[in-house]
Backbone bond lengths (Angstrom), bond angles and torsions (degrees), N, CA, C in turn:
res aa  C-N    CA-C-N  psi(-1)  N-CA   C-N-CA  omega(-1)  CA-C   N-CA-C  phi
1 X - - - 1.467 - - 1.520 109.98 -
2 X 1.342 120.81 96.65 1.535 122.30 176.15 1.609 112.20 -79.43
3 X 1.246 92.54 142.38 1.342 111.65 -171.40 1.599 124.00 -146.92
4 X 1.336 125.81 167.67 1.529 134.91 -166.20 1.511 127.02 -143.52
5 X 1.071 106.11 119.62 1.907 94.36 169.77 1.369 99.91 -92.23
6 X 1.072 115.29 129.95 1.432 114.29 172.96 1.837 109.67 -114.57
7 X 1.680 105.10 114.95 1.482 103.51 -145.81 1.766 83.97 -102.26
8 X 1.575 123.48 13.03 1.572 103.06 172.61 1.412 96.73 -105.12
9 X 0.942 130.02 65.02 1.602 116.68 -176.60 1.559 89.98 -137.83
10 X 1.632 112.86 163.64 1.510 129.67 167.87 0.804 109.42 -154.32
11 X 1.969 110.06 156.85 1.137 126.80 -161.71 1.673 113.54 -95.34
12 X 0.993 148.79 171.56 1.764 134.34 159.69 1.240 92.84 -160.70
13 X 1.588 107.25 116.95 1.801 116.49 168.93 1.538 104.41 -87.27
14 X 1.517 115.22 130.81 1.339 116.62 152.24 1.821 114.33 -98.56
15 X 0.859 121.58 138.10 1.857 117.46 -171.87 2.013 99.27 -134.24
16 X 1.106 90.29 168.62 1.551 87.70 155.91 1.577 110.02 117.79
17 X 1.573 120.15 146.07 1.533 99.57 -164.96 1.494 102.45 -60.09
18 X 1.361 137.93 -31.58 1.441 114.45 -170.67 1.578 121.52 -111.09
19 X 1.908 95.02 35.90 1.754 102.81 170.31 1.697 112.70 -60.12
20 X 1.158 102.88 -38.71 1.864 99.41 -169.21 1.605 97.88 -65.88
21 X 1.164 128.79 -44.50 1.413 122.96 -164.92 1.358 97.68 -77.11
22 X 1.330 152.66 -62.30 1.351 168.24 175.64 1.636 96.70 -15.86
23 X 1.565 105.39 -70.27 1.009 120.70 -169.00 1.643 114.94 -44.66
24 X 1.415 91.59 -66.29 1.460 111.83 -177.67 1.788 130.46 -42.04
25 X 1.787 90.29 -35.67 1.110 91.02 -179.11 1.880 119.04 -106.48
26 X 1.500 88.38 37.42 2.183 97.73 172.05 1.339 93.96 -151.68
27 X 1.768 140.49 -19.12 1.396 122.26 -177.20 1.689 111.28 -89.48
28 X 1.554 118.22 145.90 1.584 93.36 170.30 1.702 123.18 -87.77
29 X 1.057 111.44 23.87 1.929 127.20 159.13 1.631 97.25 -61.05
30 X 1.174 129.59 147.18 1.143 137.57 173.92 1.874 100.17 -120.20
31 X 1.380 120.71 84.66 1.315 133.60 -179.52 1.602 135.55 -50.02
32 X 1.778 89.86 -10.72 1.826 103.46 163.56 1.168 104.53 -75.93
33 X 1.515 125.05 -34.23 1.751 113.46 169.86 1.375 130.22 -73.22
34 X 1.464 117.43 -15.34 1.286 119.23 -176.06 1.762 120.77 -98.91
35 X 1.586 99.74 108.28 1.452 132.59 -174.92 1.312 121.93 -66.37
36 X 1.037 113.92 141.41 1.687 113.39 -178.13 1.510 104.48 -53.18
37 X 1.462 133.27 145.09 1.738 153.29 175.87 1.237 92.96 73.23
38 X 1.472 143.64 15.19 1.634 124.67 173.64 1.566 92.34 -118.69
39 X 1.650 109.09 159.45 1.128 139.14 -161.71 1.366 101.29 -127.90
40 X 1.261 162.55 99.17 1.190 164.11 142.67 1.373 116.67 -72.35
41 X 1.660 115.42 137.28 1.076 140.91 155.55 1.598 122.07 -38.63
42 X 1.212 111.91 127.24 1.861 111.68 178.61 1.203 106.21 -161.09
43 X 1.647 121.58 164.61 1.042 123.82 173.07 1.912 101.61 -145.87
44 X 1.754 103.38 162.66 1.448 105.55 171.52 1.652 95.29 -89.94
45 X 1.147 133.69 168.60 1.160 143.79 -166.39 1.940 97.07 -125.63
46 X 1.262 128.91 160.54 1.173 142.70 142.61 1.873 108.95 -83.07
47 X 1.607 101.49 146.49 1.339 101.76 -152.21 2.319 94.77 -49.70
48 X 1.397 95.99 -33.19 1.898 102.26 172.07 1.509 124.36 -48.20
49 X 1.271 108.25 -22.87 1.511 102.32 168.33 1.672 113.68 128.47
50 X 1.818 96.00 -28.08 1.924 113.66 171.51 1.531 98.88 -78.21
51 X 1.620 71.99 152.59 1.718 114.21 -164.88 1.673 93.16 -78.61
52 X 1.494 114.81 124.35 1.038 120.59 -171.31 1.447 94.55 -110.06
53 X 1.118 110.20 -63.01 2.385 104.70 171.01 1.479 96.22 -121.42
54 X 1.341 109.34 151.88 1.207 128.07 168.39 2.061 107.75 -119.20
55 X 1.731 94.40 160.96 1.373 92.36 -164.21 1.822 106.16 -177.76
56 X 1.412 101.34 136.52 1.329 92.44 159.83 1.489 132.61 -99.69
57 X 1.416 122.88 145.33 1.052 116.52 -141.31 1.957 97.76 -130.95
58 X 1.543 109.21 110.80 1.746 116.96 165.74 1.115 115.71 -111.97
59 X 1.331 114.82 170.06 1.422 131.38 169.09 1.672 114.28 -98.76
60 X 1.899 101.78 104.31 1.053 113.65 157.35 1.643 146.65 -70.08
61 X 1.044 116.89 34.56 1.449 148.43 -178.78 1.636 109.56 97.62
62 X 1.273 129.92 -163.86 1.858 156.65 172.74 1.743 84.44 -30.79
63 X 1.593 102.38 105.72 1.257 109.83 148.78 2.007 114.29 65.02
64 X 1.303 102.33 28.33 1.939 121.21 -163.53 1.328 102.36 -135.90
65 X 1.272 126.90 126.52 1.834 120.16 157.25 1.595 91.27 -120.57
66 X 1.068 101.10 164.60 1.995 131.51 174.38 1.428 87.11 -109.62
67 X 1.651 122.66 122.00 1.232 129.58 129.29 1.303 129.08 -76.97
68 X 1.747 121.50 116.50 1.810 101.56 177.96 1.263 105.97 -111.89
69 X 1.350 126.00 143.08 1.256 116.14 -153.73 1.916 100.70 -165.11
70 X 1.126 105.85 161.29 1.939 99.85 -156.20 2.121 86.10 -68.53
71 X 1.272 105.56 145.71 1.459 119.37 -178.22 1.640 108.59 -70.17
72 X 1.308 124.10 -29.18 1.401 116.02 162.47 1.547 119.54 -80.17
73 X 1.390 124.46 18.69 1.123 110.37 165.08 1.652 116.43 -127.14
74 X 1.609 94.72 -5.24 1.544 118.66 -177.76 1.581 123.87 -19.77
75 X 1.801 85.48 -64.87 1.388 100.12 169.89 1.767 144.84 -79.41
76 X 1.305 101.09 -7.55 1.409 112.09 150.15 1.423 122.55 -77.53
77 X 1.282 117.08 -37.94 1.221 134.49 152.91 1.412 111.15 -27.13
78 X 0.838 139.17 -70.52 1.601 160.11 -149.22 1.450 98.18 -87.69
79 X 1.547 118.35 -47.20 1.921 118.32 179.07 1.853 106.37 -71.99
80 X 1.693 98.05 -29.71 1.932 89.25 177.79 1.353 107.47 -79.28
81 X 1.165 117.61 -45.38 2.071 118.26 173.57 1.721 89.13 -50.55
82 X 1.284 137.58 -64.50 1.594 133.95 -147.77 1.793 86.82 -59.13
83 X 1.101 135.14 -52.12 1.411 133.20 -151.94 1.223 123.57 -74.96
84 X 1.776 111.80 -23.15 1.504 146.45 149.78 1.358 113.30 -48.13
85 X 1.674 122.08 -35.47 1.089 114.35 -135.86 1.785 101.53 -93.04
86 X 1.559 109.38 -21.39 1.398 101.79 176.87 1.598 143.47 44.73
87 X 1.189 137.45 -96.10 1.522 115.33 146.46 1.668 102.02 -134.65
88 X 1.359 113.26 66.70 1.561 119.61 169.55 1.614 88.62 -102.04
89 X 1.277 91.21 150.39 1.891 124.29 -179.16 1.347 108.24 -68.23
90 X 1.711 126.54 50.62 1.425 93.12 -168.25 1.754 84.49 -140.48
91 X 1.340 101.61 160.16 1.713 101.77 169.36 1.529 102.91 -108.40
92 X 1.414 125.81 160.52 1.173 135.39 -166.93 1.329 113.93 -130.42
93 X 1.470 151.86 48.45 1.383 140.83 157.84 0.775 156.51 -107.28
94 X 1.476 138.07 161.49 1.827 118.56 175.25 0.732 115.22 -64.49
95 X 1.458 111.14 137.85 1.365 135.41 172.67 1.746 115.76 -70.05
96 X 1.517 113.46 119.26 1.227 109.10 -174.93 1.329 132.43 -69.57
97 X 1.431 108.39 11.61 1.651 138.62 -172.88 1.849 102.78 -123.39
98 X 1.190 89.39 99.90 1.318 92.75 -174.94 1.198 125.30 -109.74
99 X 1.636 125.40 3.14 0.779 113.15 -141.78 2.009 100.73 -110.73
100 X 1.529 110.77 133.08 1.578 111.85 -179.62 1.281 113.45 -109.12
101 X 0.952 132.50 118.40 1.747 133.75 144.35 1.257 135.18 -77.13
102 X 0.936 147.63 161.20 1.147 146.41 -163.51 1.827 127.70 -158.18
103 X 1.222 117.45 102.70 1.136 112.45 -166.50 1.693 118.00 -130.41
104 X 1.688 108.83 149.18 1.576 93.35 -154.04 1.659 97.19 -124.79
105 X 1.280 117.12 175.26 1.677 103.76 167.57 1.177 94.31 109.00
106 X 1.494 118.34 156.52 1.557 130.20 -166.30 1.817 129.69 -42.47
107 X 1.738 90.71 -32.52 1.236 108.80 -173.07 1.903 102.35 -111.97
108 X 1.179 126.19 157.48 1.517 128.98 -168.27 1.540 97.77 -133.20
109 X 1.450 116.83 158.84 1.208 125.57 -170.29 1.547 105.33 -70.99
110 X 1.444 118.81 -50.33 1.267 102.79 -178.61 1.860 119.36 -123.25
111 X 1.311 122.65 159.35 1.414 142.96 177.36 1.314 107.46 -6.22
112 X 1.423 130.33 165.63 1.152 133.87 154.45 1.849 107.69 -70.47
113 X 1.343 120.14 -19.24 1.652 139.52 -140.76 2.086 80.21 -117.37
114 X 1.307 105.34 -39.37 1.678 94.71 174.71 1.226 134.52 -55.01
115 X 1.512 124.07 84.36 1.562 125.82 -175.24 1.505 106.21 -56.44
116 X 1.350 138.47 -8.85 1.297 134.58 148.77 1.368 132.97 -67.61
117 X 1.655 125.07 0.56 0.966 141.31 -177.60 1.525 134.42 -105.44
118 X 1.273 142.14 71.39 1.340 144.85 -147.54 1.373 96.07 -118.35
119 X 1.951 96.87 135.97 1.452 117.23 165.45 1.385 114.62 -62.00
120 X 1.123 128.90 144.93 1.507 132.24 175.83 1.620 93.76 -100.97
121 X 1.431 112.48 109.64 1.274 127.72 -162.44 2.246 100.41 -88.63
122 X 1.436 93.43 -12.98 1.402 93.55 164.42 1.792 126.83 -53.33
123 X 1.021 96.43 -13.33 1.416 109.71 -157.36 1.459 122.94 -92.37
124 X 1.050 145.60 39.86 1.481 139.29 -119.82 1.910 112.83 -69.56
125 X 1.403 109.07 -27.04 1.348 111.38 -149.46 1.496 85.64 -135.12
126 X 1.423 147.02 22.83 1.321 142.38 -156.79 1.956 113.87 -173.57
127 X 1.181 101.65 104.37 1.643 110.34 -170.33 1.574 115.43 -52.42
128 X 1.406 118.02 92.61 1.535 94.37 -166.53 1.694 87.10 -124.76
129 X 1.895 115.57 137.81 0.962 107.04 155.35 1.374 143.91 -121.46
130 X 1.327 148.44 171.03 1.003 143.32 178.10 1.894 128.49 -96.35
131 X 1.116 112.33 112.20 1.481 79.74 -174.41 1.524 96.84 -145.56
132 X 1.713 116.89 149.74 1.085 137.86 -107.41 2.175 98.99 -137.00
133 X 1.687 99.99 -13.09 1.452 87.99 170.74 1.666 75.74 -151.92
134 X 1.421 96.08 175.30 2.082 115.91 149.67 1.743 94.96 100.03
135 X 1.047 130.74 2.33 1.516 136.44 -169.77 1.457 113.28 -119.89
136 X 1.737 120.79 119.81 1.165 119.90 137.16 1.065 135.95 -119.32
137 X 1.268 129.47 -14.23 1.465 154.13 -175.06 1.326 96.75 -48.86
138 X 1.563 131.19 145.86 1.346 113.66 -177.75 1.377 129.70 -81.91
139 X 1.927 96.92 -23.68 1.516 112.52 -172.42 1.587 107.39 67.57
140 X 1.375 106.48 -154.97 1.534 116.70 -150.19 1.160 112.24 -105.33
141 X 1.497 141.96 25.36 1.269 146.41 -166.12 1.502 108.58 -7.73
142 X 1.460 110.88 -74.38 1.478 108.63 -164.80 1.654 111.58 -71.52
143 X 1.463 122.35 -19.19 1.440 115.41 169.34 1.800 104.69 -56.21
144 X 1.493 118.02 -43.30 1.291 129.64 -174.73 1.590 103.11 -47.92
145 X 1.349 116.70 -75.79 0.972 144.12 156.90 2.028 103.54 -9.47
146 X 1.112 106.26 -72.94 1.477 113.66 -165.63 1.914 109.70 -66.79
147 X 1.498 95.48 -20.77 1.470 110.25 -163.92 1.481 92.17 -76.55
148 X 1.660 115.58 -62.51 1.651 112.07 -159.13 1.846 106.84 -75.93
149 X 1.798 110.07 -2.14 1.967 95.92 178.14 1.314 80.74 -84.46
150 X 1.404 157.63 -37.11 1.462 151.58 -162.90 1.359 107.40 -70.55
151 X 1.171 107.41 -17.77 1.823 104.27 -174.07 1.763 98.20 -91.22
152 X 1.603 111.46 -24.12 1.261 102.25 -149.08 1.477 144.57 101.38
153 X 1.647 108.04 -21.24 1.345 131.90 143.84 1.484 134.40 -12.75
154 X 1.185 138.08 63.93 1.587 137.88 177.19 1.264 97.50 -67.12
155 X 1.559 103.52 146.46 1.224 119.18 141.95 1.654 131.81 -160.21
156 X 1.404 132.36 159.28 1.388 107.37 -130.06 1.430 91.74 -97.59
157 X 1.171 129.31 176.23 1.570 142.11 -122.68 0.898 127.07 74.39
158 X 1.659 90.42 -81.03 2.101 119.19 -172.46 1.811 106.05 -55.91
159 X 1.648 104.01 -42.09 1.381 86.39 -171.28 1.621 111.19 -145.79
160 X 1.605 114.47 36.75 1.159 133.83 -173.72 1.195 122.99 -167.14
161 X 1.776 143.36 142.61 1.272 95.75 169.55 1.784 78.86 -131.88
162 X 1.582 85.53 161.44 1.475 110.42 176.08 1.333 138.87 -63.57
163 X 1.361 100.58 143.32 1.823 89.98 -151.92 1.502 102.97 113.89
164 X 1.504 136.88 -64.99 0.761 145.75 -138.53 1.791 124.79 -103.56
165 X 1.158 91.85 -23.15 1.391 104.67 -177.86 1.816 115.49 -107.32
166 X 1.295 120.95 153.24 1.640 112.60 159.84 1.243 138.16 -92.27
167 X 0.985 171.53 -173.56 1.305 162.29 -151.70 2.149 99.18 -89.76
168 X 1.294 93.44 -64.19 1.769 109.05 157.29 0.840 124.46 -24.14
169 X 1.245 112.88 -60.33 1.986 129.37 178.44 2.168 94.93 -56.20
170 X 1.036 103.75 -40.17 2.159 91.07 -165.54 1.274 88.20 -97.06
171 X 1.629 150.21 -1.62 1.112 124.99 -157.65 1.638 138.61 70.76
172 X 1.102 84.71 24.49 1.668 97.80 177.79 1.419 121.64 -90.65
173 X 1.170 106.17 1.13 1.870 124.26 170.97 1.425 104.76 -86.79
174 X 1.242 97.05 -4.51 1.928 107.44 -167.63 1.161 114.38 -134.45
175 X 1.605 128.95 -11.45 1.256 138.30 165.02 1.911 121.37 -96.06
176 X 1.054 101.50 15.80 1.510 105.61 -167.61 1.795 131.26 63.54
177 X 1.451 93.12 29.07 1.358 104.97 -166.97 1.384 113.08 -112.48
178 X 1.194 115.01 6.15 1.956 124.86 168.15 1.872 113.64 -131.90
179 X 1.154 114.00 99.78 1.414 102.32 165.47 1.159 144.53 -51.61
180 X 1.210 124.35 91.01 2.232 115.06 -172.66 1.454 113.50 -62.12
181 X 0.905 117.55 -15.98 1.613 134.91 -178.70 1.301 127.46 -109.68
182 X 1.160 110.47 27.65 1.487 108.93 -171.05 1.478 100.71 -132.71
183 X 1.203 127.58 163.64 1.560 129.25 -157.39 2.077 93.17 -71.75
184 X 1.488 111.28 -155.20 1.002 127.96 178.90 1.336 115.26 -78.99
185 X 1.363 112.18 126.33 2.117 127.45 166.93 1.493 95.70 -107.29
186 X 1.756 102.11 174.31 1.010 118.08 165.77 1.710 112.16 -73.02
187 X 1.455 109.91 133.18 1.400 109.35 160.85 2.575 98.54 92.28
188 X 1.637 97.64 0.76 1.110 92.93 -164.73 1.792 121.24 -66.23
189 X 1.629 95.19 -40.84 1.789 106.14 174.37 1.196 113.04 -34.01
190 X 1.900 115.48 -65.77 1.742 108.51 170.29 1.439 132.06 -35.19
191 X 1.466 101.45 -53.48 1.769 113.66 -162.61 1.772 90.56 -78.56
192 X 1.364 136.68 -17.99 1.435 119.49 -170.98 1.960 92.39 -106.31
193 X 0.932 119.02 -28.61 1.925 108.12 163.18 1.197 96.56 -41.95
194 X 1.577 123.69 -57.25 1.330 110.25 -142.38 1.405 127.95 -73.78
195 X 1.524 83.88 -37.82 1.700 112.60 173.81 1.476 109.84 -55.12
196 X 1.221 126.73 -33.19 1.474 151.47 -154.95 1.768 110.46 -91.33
197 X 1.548 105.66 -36.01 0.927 124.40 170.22 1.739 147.58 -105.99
198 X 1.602 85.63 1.41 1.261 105.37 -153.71 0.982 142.13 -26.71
199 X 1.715 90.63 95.22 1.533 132.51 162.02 1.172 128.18 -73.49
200 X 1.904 108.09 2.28 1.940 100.58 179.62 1.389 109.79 -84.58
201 X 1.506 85.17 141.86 1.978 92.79 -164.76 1.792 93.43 -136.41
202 X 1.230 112.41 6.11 1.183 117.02 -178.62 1.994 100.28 -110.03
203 X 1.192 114.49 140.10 1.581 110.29 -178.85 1.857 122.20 175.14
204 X 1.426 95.80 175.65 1.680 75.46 -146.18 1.681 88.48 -89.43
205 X 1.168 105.81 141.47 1.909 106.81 169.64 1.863 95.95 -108.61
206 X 1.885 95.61 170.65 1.180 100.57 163.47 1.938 110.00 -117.11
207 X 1.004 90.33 131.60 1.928 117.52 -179.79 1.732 121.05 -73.27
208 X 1.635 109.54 98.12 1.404 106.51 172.89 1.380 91.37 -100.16
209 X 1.442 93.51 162.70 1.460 121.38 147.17 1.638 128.59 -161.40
210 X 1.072 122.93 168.96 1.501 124.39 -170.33 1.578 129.04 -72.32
211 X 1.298 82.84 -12.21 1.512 108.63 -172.31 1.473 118.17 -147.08
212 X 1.521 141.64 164.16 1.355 139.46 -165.14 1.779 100.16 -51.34
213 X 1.166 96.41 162.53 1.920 100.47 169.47 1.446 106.50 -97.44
214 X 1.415 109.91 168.51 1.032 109.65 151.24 1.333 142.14 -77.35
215 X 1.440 115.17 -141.00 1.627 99.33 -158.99 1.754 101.41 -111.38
216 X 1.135 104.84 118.56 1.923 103.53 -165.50 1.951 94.82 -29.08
217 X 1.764 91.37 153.43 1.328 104.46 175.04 1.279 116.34 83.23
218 X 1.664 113.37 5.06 1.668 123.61 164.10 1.846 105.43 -82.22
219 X 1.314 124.70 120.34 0.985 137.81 179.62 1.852 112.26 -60.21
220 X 1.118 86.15 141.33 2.044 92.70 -175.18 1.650 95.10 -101.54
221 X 1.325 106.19 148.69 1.452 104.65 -161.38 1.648 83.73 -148.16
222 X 1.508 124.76 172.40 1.455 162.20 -140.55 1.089 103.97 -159.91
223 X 1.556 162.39 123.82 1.139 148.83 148.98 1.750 117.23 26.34
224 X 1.636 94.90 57.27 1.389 100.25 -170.90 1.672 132.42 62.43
225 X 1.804 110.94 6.22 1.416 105.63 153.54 0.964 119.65 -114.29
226 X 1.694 127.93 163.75 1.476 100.04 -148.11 1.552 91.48 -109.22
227 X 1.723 114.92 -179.83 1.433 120.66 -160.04 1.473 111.62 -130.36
228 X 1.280 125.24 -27.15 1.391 170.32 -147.66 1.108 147.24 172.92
229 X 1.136 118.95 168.29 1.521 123.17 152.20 1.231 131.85 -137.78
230 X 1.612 116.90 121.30 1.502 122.46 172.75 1.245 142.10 -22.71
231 X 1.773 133.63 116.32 1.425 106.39 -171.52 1.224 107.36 -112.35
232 X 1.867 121.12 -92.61 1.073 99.38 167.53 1.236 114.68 -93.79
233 X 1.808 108.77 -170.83 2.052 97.52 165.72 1.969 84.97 -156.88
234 X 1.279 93.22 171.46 1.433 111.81 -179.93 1.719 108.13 -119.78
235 X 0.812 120.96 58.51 1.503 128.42 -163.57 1.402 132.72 68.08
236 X 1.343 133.18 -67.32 1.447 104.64 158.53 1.543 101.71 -120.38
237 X 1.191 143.62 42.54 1.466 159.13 161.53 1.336 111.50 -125.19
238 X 1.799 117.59 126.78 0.913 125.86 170.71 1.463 124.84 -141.84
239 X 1.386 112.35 -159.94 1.775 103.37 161.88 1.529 126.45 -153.11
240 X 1.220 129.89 148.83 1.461 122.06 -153.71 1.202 92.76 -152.99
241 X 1.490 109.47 161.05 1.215 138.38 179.19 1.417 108.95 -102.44
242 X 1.570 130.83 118.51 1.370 119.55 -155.47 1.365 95.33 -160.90
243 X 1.525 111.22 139.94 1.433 118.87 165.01 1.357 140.79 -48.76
244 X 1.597 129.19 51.83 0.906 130.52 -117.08 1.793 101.46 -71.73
245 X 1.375 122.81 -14.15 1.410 127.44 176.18 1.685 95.42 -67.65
246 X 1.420 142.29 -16.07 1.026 114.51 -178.15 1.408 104.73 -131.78
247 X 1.547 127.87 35.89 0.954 150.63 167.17 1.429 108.80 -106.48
248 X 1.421 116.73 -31.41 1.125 115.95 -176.22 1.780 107.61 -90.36
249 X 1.579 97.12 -22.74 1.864 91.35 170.59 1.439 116.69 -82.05
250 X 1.187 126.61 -10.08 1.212 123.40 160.61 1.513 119.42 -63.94
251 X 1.403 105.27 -30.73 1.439 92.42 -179.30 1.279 128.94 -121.11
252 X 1.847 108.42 24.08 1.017 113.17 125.58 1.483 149.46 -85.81
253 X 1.686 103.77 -6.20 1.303 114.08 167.57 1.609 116.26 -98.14
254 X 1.322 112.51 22.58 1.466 132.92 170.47 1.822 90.43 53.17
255 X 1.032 109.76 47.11 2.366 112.67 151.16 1.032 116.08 -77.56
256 X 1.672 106.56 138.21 1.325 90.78 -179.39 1.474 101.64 -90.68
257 X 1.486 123.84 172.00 1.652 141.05 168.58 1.110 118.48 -78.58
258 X 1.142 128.66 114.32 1.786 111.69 -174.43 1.749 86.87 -121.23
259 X 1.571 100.75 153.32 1.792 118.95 -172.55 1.860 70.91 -124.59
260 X 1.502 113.04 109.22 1.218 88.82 168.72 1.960 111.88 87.10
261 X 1.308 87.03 -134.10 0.903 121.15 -158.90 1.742 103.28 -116.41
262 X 1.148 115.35 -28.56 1.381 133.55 -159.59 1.389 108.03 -81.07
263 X 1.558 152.64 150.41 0.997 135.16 145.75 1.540 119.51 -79.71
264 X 1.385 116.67 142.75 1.441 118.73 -170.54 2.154 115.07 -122.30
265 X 1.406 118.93 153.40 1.061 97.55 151.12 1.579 112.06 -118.53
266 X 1.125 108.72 179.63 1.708 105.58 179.53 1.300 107.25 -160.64
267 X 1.471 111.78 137.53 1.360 136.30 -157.80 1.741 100.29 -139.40
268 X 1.419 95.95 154.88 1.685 117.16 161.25 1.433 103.11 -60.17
269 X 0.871 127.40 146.35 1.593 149.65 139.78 1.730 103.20 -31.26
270 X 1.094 140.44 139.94 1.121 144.42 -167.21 1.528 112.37 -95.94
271 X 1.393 117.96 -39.10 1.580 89.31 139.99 1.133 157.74 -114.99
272 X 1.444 104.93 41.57 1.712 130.14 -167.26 1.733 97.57 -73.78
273 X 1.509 97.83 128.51 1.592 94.76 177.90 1.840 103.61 -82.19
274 X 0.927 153.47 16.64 1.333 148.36 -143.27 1.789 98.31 -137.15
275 X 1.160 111.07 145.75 2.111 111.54 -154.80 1.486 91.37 -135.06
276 X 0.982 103.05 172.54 1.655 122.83 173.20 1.553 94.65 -76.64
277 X 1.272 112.00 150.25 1.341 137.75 170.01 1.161 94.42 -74.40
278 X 1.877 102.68 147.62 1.706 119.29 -168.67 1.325 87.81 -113.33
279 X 1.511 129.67 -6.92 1.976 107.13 160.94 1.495 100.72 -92.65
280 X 0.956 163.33 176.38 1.390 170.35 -68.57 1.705 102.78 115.80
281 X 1.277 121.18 125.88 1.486 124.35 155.75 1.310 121.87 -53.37
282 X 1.108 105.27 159.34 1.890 110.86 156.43 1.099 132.01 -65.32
283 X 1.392 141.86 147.23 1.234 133.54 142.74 1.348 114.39 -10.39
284 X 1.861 129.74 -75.84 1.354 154.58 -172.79 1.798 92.12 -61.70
285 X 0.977 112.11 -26.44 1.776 101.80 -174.16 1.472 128.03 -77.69
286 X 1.766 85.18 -37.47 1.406 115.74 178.03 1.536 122.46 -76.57
């Protein structure tokens, strides 16, 4: 059973009789779907539609959620929820227990009966769990690491940065991490046009190559235009954010992909419901 402490991560409890509503109506998680022991993907939006924090998001008992969310952004985190918070009933802080592990593979660190134990609902086809006390050992960081670019897994730092991307762009229209059905969030009009229209042409691929990658943030290029950009990788597998309308004309006009310098191939995530576009750009478009 491989497993991880992952010591950049933080915790943020929201509680309070009107945390569920609070929440609901500024995160794009839609909180009528989210079940006791699962952890779902969410983000706050800028009123434009970019992912301003990203985070996974459980239910910490009667009227409580656990935000986990990268520890250098924790605390901004905590001043944009405080500024939201206006006169809703809820308290907002870090949790002085911070500590997450994470472990993937048939079997999970803790019980079905372990209220410390949450599915990582990111995951569609692969048992991964989360759990939230009882761990110090460090485990396998970089197996962790190598496991979620193979799944297809973004997340922002390593392979995005914030601000910058849309919910579309990491796959969160596809990870259970934006509600289409749920009333109004901040930033929601953009992210539901898009969905509505689908216009996302920006999205996450996964990155081979024959040899090590380079160093995330090396631009993917076409006969010198570029296609993407590199995020993380685990030696010669990685993952990027890439135009996939002109990713996909490259490889119908048989181009090669260069990361760099490197030649690359790049594929959908294996269980991403979302395909290459059947018009292809131009050369001049691209």
């Amino acid at each position: 059973m491989p497993f991880a402490l992952l010591k950049d991560r933080a915790l943020i409890s929201v509680s309070g009789p009107d945390a569920e509503h609070f929440l609901q109506n500024i995160l794009t998680t839609d909180l009528d779907t989210l079940g006791a022991g699962e952890a779902k993907p969410g983000a706050l939006l800028t009123p434009q539609g970019k992912i301003l924090f990203d985070f996974l998001i459980s239910r910490a008992g009667e009227n409580a959620f656990r935000l986990e969310c990268r520890a250098d952004i924790s605390d901004d985190f905590i001043r944009r929820l405080t500024l939201y918070k206006l006169r809703a009933k809820v308290e907002i802080a870090k949790s002085e227990q911070s500590l997450v592990a994470v472990a993937w593979g048939k079997e999970s660190i803790g019980s079905e009966n372990d209220s410390t134990a949450f599915a990582d609902k990111r995951f569609a086809k692969e048992s991964v769990t989360r759990t939230y006390a009882g761990l110090s050992d460090a485990g396998d960081i970089a197996a962790w690491q190598a496991f979620r670019i193979a799944q297809g897994i973004a997340e922002s730092g390593a392979d995005y940065a914030l601000g910058d991307a849309f919910p579309h762009d990491v796959l969160l229209d596809e990870t259970g991490g934006v509600g289409f059905r749920k009333g109004c969030y901040v930033g929601q009009e953009v992210v539901s046009r898009m969905q509505h229209r689908g216009t996302a042409r920006r999205r996450v691929l996964i990155v081979q190559a024959g040899l090590a990658l380079p160093a995330s943030g090396t631009e993917l290029t076409v006969e010198g235009r570029p296609v993407g950009t590199l995020g993380s990788s685990a030696g010669n597998i990685g993952l990027a954010i890439a135009r996939i309308d002109r990713v996909k004309a490259a490889l119908d006009a048989g181009q090669p992909i260069l990361a760099g310098d490197v030649p690359v191939t790049m594929a959908i995530p294996a269980w991403a419901k979302f395909s290459f576009p059947q018009e292809t750009v131009s050369a001049e478009e691209a």
